[in-house]
DOPADREN-963768 format. One record per residue: x, y, z of N, C-alpha, C in turn; residue number from 1. Coordinates in nm, 3 decimals. Layout:
! residues N
n.xx, n.yy, n.zz, ca.xx, ca.yy, ca.zz, c.xx, c.yy, c.zz, num
X, Y, Z, X, Y, Z, X, Y, Z, NUM
...
END
This chain:
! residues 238
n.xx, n.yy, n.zz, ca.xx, ca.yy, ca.zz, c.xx, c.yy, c.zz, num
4.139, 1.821, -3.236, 4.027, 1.853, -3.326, 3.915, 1.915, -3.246, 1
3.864, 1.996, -3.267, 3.782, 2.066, -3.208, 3.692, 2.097, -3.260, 2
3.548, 2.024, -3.193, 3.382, 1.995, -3.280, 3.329, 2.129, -3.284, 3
3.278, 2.130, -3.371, 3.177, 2.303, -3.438, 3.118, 2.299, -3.297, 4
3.080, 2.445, -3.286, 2.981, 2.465, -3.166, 2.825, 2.420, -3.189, 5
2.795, 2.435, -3.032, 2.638, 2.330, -3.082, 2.548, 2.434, -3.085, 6
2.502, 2.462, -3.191, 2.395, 2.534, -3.242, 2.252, 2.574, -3.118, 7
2.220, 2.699, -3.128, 2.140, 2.722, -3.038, 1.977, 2.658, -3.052, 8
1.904, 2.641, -2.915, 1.755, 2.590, -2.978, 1.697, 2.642, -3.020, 9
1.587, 2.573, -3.161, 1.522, 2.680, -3.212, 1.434, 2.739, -3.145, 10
1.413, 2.867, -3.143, 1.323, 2.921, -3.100, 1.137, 2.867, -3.139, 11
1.059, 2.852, -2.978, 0.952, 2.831, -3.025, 0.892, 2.926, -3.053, 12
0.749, 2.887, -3.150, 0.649, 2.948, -3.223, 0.549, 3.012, -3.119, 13
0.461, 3.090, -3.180, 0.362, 3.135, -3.106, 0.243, 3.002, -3.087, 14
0.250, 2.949, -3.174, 0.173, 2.839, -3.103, 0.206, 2.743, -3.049, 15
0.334, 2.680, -3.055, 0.386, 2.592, -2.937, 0.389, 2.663, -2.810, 16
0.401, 2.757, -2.815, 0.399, 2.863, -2.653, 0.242, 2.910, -2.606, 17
0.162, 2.896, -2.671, 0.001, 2.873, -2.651, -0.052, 2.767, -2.606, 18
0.041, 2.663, -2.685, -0.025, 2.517, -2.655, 0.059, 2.454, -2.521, 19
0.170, 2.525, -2.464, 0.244, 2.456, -2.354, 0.121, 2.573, -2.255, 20
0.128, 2.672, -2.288, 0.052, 2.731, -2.113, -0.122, 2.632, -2.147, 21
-0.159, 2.592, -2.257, -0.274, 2.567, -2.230, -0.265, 2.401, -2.116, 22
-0.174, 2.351, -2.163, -0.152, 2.227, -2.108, -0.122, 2.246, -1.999, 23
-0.054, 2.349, -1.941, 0.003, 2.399, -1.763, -0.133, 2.471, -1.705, 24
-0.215, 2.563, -1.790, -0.329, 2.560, -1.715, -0.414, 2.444, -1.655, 25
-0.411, 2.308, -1.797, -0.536, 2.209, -1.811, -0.506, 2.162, -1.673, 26
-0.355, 2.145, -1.650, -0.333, 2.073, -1.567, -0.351, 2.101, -1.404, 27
-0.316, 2.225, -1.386, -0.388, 2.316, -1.261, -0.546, 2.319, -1.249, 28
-0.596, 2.339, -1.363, -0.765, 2.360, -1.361, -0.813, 2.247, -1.330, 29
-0.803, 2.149, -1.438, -0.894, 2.024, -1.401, -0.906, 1.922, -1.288, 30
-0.815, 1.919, -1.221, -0.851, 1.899, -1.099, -0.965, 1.952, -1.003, 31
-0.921, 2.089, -1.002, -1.001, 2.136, -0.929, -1.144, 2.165, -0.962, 32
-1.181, 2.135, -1.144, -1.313, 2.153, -1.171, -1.355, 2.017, -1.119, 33
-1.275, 1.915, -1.151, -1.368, 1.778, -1.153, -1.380, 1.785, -0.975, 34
-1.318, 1.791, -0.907, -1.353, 1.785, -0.751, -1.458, 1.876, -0.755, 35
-1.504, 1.994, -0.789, -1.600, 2.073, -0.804, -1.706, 2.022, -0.819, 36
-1.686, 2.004, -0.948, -1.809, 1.891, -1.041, -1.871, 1.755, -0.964, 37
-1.776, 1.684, -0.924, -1.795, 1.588, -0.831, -1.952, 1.610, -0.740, 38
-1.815, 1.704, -0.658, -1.938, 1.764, -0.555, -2.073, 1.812, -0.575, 39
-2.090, 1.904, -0.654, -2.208, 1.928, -0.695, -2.303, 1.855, -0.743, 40
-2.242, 1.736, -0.803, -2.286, 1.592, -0.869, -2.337, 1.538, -0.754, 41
-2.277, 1.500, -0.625, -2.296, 1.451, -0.546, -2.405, 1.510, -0.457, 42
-2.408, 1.626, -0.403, -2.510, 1.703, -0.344, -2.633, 1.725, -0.433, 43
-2.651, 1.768, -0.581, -2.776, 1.717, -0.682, -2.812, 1.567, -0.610, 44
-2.715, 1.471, -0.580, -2.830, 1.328, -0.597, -2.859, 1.300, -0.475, 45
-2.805, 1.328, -0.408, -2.860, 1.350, -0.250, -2.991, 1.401, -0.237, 46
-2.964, 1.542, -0.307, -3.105, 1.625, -0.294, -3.233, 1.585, -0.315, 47
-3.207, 1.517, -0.464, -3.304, 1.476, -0.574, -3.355, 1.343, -0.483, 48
-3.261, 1.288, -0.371, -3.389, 1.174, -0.310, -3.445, 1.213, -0.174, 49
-3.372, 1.335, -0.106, -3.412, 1.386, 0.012, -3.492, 1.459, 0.004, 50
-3.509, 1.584, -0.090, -3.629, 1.688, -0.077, -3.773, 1.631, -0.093, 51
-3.781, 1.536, -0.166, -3.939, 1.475, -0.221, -3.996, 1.474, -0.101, 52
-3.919, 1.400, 0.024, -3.963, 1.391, 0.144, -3.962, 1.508, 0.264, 53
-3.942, 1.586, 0.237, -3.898, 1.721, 0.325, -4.064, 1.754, 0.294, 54
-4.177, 1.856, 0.363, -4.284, 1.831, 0.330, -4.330, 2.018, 0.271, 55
-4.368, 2.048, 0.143, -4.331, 2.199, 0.112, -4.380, 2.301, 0.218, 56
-4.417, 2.278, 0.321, -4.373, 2.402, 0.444, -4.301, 2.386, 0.460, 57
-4.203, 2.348, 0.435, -4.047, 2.345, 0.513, -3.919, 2.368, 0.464, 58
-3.971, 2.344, 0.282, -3.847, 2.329, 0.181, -3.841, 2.465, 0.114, 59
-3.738, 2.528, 0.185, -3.688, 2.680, 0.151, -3.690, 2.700, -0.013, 60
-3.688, 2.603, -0.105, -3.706, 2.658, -0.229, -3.813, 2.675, -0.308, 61
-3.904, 2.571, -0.226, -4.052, 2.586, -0.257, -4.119, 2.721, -0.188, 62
-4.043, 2.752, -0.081, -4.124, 2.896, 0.021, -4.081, 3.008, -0.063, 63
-3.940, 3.006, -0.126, -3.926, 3.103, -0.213, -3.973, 3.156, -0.345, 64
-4.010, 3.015, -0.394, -4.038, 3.002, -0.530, -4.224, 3.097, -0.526, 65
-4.268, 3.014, -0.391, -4.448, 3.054, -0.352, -4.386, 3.229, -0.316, 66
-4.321, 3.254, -0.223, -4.373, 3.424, -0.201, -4.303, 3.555, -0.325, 67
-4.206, 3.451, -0.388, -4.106, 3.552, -0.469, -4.173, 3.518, -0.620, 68
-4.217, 3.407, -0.664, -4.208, 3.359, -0.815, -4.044, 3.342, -0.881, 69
-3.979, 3.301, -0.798, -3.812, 3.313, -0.843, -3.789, 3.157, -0.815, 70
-3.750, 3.118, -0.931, -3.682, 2.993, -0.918, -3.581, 2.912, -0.909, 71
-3.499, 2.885, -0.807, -3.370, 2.881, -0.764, -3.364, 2.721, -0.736, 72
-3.261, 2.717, -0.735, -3.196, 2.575, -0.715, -3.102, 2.546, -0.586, 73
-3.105, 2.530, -0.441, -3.035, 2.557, -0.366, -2.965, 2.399, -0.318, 74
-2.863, 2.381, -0.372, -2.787, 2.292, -0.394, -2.760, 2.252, -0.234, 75
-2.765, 2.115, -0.176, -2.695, 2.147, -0.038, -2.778, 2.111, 0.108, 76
-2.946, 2.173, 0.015, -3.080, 2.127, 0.154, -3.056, 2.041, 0.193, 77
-3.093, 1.945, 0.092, -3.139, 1.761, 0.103, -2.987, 1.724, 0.193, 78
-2.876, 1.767, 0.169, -2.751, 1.724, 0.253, -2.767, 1.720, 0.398, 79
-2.766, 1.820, 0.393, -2.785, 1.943, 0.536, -2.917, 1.878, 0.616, 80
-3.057, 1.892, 0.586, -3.154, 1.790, 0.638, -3.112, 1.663, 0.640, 81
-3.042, 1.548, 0.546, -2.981, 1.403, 0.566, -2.930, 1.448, 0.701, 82
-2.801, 1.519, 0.733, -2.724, 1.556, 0.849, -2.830, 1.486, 0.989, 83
-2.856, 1.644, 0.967, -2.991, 1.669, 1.064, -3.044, 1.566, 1.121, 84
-3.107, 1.525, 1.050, -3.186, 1.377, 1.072, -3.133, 1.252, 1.095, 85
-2.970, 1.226, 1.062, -2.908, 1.137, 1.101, -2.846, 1.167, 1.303, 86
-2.821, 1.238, 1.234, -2.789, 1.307, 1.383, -2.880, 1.284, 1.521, 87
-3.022, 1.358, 1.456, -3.115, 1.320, 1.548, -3.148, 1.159, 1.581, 88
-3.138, 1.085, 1.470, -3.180, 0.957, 1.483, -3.106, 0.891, 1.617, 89
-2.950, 0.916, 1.574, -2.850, 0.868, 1.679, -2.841, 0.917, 1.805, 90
-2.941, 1.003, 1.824, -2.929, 1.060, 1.973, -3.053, 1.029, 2.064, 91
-3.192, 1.017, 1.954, -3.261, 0.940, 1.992, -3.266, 0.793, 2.014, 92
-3.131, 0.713, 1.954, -3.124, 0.559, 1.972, -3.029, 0.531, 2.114, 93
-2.963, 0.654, 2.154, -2.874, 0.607, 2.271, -2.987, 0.601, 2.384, 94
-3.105, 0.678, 2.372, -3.161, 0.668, 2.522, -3.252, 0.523, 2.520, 95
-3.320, 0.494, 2.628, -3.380, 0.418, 2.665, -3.480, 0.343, 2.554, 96
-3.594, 0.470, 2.577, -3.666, 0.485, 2.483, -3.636, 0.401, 2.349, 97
-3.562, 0.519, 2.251, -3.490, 0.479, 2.155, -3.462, 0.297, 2.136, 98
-3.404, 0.273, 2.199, -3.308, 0.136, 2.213, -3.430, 0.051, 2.215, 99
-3.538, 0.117, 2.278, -3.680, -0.007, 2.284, -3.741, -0.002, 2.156, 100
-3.768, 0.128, 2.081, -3.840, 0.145, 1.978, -3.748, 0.078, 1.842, 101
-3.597, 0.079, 1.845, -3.559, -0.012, 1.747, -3.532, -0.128, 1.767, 102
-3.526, -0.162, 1.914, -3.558, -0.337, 1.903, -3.714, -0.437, 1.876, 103
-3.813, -0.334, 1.888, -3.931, -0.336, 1.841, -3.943, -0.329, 1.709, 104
-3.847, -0.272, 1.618, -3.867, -0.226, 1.480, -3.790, -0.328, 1.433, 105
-3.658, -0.363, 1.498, -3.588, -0.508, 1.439, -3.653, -0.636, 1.435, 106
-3.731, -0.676, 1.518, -3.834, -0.776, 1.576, -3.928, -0.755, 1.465, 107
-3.965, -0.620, 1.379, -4.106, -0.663, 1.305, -4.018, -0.654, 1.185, 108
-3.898, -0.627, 1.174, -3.805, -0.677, 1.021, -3.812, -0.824, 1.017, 109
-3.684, -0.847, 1.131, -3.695, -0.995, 1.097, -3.795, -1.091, 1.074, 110
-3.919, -1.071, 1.108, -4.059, -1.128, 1.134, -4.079, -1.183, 0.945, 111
-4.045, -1.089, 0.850, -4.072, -1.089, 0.783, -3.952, -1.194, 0.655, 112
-3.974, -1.256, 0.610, -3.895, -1.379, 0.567, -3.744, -1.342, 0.421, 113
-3.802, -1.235, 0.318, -3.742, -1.195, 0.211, -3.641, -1.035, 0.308, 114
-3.739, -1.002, 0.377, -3.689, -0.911, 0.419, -3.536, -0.866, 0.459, 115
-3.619, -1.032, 0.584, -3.543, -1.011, 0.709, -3.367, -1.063, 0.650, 116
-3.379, -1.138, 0.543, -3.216, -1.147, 0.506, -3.156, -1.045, 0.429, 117
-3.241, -0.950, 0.380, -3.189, -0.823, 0.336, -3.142, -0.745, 0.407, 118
-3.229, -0.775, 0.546, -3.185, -0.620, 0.643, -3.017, -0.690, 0.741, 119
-3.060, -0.800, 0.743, -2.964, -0.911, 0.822, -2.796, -0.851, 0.746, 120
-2.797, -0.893, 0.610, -2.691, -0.869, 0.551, -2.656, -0.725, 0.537, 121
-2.752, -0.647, 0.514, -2.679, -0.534, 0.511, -2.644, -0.443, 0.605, 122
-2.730, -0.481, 0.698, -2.683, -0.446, 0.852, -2.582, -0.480, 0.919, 123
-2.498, -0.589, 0.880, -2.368, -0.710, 0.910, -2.240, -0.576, 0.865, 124
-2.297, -0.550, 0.662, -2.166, -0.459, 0.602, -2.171, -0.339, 0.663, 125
-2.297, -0.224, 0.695, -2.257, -0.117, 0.760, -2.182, -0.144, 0.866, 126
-2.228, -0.207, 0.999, -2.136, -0.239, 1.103, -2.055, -0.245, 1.120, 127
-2.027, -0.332, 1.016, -1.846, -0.398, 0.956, -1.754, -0.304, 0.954, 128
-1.797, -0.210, 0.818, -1.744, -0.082, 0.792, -1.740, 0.008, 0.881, 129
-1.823, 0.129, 0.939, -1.851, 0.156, 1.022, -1.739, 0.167, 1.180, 130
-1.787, 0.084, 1.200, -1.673, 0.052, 1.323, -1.548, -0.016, 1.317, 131
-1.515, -0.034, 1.192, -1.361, -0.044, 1.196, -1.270, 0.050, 1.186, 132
-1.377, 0.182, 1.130, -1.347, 0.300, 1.143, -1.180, 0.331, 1.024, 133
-1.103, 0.356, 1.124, -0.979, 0.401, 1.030, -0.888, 0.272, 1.036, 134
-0.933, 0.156, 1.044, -0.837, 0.087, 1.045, -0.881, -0.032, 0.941, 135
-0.950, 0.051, 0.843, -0.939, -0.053, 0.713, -0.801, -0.007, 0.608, 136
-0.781, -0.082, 0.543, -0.640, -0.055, 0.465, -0.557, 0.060, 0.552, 137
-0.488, -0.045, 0.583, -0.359, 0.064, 0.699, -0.237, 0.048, 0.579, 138
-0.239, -0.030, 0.540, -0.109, -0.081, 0.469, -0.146, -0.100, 0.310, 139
-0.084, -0.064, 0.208, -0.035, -0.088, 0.100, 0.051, -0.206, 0.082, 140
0.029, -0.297, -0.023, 0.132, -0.447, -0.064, 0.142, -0.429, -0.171, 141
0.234, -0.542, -0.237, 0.197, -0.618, -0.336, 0.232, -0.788, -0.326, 142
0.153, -0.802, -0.396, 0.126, -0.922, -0.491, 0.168, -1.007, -0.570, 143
0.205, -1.144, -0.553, 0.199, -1.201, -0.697, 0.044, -1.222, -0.750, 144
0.018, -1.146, -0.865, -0.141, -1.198, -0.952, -0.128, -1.101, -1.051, 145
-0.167, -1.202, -1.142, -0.257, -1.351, -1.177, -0.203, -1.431, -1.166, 146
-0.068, -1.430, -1.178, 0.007, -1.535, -1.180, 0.191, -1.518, -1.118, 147
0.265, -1.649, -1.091, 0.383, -1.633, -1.024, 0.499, -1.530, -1.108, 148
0.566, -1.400, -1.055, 0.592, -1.287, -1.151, 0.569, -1.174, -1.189, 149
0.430, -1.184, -1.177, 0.362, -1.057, -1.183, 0.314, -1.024, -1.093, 150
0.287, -0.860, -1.047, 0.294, -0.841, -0.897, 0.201, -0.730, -0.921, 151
0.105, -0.709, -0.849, -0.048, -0.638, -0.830, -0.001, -0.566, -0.699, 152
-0.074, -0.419, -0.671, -0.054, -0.344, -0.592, -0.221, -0.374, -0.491, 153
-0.175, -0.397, -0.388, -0.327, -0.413, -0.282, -0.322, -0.377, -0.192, 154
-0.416, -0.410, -0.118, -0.463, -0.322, 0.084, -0.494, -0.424, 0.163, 155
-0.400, -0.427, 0.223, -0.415, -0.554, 0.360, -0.531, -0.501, 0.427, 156
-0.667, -0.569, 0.447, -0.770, -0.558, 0.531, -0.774, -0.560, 0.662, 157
-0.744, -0.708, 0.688, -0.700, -0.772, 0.826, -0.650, -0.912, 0.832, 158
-0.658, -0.997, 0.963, -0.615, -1.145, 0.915, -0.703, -1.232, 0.941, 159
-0.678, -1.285, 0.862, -0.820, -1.395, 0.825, -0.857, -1.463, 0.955, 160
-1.009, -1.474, 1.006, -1.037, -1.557, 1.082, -1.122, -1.659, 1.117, 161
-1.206, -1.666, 1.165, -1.279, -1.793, 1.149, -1.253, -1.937, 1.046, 162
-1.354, -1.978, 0.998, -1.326, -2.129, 0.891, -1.173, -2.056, 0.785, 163
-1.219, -1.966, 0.750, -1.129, -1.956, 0.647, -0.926, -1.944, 0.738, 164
-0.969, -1.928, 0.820, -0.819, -1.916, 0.883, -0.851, -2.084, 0.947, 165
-0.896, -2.143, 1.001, -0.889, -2.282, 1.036, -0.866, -2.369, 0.931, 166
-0.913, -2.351, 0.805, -0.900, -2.470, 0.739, -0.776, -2.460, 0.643, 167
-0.736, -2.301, 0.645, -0.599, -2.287, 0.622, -0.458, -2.378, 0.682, 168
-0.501, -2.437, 0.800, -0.362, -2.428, 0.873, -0.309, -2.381, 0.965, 169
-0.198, -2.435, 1.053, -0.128, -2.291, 1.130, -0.071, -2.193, 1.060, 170
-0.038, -2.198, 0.919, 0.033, -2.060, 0.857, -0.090, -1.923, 0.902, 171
-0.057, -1.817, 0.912, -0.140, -1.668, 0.911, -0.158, -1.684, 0.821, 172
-0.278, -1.638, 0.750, -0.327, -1.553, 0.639, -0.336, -1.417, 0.682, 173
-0.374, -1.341, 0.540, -0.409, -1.231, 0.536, -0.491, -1.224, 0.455, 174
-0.636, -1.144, 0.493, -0.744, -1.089, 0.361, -0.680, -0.927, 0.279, 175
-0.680, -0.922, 0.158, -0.632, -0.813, 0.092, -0.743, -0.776, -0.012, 176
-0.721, -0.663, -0.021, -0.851, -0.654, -0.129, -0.737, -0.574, -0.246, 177
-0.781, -0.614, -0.389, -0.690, -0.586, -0.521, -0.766, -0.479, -0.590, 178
-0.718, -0.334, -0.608, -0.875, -0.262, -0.637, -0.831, -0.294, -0.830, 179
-0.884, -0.264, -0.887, -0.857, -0.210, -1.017, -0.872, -0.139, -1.080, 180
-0.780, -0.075, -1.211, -0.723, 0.025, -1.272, -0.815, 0.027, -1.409, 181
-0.878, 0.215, -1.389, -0.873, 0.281, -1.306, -0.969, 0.312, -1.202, 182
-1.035, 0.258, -1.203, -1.156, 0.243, -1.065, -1.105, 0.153, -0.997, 183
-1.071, 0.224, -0.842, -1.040, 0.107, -0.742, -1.182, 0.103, -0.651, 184
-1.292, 0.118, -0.729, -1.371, 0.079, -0.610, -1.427, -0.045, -0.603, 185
-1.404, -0.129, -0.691, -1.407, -0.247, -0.721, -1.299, -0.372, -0.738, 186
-1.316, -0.457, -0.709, -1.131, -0.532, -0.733, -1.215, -0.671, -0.686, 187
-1.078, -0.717, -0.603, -1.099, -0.856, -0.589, -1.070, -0.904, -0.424, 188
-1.141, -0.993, -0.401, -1.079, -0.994, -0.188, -1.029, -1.130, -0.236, 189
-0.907, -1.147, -0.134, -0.823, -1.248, -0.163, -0.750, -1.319, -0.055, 190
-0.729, -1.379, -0.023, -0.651, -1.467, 0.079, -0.528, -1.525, 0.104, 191
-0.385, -1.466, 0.125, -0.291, -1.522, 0.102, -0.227, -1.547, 0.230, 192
-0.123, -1.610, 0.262, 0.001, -1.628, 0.350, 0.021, -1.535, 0.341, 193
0.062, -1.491, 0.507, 0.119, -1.357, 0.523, 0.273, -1.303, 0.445, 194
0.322, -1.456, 0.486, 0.545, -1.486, 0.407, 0.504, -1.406, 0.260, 195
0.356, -1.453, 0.192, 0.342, -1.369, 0.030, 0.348, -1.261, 0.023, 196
0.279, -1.206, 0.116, 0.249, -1.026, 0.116, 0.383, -0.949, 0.169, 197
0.390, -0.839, 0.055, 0.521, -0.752, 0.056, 0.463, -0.604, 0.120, 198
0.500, -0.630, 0.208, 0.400, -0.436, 0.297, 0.488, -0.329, 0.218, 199
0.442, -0.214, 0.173, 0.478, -0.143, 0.108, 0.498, 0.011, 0.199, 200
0.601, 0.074, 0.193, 0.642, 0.182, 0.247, 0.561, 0.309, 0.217, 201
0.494, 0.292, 0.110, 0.344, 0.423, 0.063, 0.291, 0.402, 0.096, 202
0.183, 0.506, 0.209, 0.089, 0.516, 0.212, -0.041, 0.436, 0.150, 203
-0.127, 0.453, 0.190, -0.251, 0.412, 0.107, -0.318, 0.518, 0.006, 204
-0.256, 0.636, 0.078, -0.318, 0.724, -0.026, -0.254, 0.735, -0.153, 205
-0.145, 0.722, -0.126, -0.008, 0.714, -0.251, -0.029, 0.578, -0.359, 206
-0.085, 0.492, -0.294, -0.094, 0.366, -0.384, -0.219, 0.380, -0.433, 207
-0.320, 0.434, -0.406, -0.467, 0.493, -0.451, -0.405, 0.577, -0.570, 208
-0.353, 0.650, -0.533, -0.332, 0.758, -0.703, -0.254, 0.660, -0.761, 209
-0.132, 0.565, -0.745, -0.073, 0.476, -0.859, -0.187, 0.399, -0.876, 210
-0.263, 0.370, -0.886, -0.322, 0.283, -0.944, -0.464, 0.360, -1.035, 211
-0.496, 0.443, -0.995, -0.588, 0.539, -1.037, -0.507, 0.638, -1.193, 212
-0.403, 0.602, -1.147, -0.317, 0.670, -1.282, -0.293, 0.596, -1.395, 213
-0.288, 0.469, -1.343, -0.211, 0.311, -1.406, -0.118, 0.352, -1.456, 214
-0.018, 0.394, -1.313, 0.089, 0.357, -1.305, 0.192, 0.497, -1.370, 215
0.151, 0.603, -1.380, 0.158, 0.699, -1.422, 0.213, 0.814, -1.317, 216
0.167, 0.805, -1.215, 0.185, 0.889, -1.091, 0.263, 0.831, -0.971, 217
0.380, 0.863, -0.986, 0.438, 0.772, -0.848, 0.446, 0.838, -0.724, 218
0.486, 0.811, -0.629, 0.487, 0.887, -0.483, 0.634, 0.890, -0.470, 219
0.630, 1.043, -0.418, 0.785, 1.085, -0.388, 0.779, 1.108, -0.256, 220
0.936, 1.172, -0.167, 0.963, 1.166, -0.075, 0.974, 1.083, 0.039, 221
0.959, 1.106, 0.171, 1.001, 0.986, 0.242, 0.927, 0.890, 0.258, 222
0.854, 0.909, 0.252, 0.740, 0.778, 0.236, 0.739, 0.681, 0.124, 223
0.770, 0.740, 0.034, 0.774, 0.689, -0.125, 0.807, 0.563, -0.115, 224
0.823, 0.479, -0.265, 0.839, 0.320, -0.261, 1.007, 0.321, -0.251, 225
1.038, 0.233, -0.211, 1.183, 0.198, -0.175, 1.199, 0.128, -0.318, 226
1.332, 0.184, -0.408, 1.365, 0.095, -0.494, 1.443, 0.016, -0.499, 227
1.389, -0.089, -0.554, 1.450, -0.270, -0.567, 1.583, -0.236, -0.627, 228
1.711, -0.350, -0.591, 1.758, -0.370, -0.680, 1.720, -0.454, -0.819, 229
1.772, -0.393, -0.946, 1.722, -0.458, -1.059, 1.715, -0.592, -1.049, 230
1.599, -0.608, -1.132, 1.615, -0.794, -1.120, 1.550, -0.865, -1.018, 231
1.525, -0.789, -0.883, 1.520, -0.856, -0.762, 1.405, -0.739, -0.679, 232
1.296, -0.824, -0.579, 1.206, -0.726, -0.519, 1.217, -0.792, -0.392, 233
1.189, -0.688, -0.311, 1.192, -0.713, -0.184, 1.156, -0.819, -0.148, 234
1.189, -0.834, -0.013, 1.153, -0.966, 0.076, 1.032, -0.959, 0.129, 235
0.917, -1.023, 0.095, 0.821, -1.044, 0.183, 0.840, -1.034, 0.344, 236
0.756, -0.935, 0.440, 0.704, -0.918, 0.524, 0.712, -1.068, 0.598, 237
0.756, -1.047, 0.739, 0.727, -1.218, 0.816, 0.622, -1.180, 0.905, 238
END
């Protein structure tokens, strides 16, 4: 017996063929506007707290605006002076000098009682950050959370030390931070046994877009996640 032939596809319309390139453009474009956008977003708020202080002999849009009457917006100053001035700061703190004039300036912080635990603490997190440099989230995991079963994607920090690793035990811990979907700039810091944590073969950058996608965007090639057999997930990391 021999089945009828299978009928050809219908041909699409002029507007299904409008509406697929618009969706293959959206998808090329918007990226690159919102990184655009971003930026410009970002250099506006920079500006908007750096120029106030720049003093108008100096701020090229005010010199233009006074000899031309043209009013321009030069996106980028306030960055570019931040630079500048950071730069200089740090080159003036390595010498002698320097090193005296901010231990003089730390001495009249702390002096001061509301202050001095403001500057205390937040001077602790830049540092922190700062000089750990590239060796915050090296590694991608997962998780059991919220509960035993369900498994959360996270970033091994480092391993726990002081009280919180003493009153643990001899087991290792590990601190992980859990970002959440879709803003990972926020999440949760957490504390587990190392035997819990499953190190993950992606990148960090790769587990940043799965989770920024929720779960939508996976990572391919060699790096990519190794798949489980069904039913069953890897072995925790020793």
């Amino acid at each position: 017996m021999h089945l009828p032939p299978t009928p050809p596809p219908p041909r699409r319309g002029l507007f299904a063929s409008l509406r697929s390139s618009f969706f293959t453009g959206l998808i090329v474009i918007a990226p690159i506007g919102i990184t655009i956008w971003l930026i410009w977003s970002l250099f506006g708020w920079i500006d908007s707290w750096v120029l106030p202080l720049i003093p108008n002999a100096y701020n090229p849009a005010y010199l233009i605006r006074f000899y031309t009457g043209i009013e321009v917006d030069i996106r980028g100053i306030g960055v570019a002076t931040f630079l500048i001035f950071t730069i200089l700061v740090g080159w003036i703190a390595k010498g002698l000098i320097g090193r005296s004039l901010i231990r003089w300036a730390e001495s009249l912080v702390l002096s001061i009682p509301v202050i001095r635990s403001l500057y205390s603490g937040l001077k602790q997190i830049v540092e922190t950050v700062l000089q750990q440099g590239q060796q915050n989230f090296e590694k991608a995991c997962l998780i059991e959370h919220p509960r035993k079963g369900v498994w959360a994607i996270a970033f091994i920090s480092t391993t726990a030390k002081g009280e919180i690793a003493r009153r643990h035990g001899p087991e290792e811990m590990v601190s992980v931070f859990m970002p959440t979907t879709p803003n990972p700039t926020s999440g949760f810091l957490l504390f587990l046994p190392r035997k819990d944590v499953i190190v993950l073969d992606m990148s960090v950058e790769d587990a940043a877009k799965l989770i920024i996608s929720a779960g939508l965007v996976y990572p391919n090639g060699e790096g990519g996640v190794k798949t489980a057999p069904k039913g069953k997930l890897p072995q925790a990391a020793e």
